[in-house]
C-alpha positions in Angstrom: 165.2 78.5 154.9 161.1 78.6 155.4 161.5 82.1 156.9 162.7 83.9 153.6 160.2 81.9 151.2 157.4 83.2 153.3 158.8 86.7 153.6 159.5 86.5 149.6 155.8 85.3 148.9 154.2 87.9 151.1 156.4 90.7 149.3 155.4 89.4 146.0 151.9 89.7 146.8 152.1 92.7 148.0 154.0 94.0 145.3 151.9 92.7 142.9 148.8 94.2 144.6 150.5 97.8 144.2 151.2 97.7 141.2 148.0 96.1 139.9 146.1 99.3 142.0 148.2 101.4 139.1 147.3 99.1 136.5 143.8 99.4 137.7 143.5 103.3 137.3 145.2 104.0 134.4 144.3 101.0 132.2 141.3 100.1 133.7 140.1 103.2 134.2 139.3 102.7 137.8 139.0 105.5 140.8 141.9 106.9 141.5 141.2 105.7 145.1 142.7 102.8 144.2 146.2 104.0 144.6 145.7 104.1 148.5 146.1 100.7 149.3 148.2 100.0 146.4 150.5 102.7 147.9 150.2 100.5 151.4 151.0 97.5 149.8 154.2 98.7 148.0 155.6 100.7 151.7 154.7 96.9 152.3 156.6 95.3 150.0 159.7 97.3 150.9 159.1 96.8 154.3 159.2 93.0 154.0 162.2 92.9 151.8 164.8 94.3 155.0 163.4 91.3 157.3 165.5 88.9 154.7 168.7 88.5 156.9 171.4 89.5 154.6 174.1 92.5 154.9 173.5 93.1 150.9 170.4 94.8 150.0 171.1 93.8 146.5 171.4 90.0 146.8 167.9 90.2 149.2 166.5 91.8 145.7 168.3 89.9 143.7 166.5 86.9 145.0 163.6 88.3 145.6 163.1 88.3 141.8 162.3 84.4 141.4 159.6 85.0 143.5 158.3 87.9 142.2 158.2 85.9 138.6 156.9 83.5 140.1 153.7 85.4 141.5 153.4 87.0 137.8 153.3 83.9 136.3 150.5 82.5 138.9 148.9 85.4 138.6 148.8 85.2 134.7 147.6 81.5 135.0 145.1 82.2 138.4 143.7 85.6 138.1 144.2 86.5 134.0 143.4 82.7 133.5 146.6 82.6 130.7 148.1 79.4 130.8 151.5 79.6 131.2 153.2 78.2 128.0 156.6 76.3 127.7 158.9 80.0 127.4 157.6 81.3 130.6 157.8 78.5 132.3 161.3 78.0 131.1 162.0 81.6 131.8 160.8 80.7 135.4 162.8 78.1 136.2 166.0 79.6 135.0 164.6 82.4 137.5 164.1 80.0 140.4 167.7 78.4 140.0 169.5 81.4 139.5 167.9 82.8 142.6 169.0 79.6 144.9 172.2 80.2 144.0 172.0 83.5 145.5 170.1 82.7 148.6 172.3 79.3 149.7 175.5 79.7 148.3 178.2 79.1 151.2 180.2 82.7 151.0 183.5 83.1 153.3 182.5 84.8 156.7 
């Protein structure tokens, strides 16, 4: 169970981090060298995502999601210093328990 959370929270991150490298030049108006390791970081993120031990890539994404949510919302809250308010965090948890379902649910063999 640990070995998914971590692999979920280091693709978040790195997700996040390419993406933000886009957000960076085109909103922020940033040097387009920014997209290198943001590139790096979403090979990265995919790269993560097929160590989660599952024979459907879509459930591994499907879960994935929580935690990606998750990371937004800290980022929001950490980085953008938003507090979250009682809609995302509701959002959230609907996200978190609709991704456990996914993950631990006893299937047939």
């Amino acid at each position: 169970m640990l070995k998914p959370l971590v692999v979920y929270i280091l693709a978040a991150i790195a997700e996040i981090a390419g993406c933000y490298s886009l957000w960076a030049v085109l909103k922020l108006k940033q040097s387009p060298l920014w997209l290198i390791p943001g590139a790096l970081s979403l090979c990265a993120f995919a790269w993560l995502l097929t160590l989660i031990d599952t024979p459907a890539a879509g459930r591994a994404y499907a879960a994935y999601g929580a935690i990606y949510i998750t990371a937004s919302i800290g980022w929001l809250w950490w980085v953008k210093k938003q507090r979250p308010d009682l809609w995302d965090m509701a959002g959230l948890t609907l996200c978190l328990a609709g991704s456990a379902v996914i993950l631990f649910a006893q299937r047939p063999s």
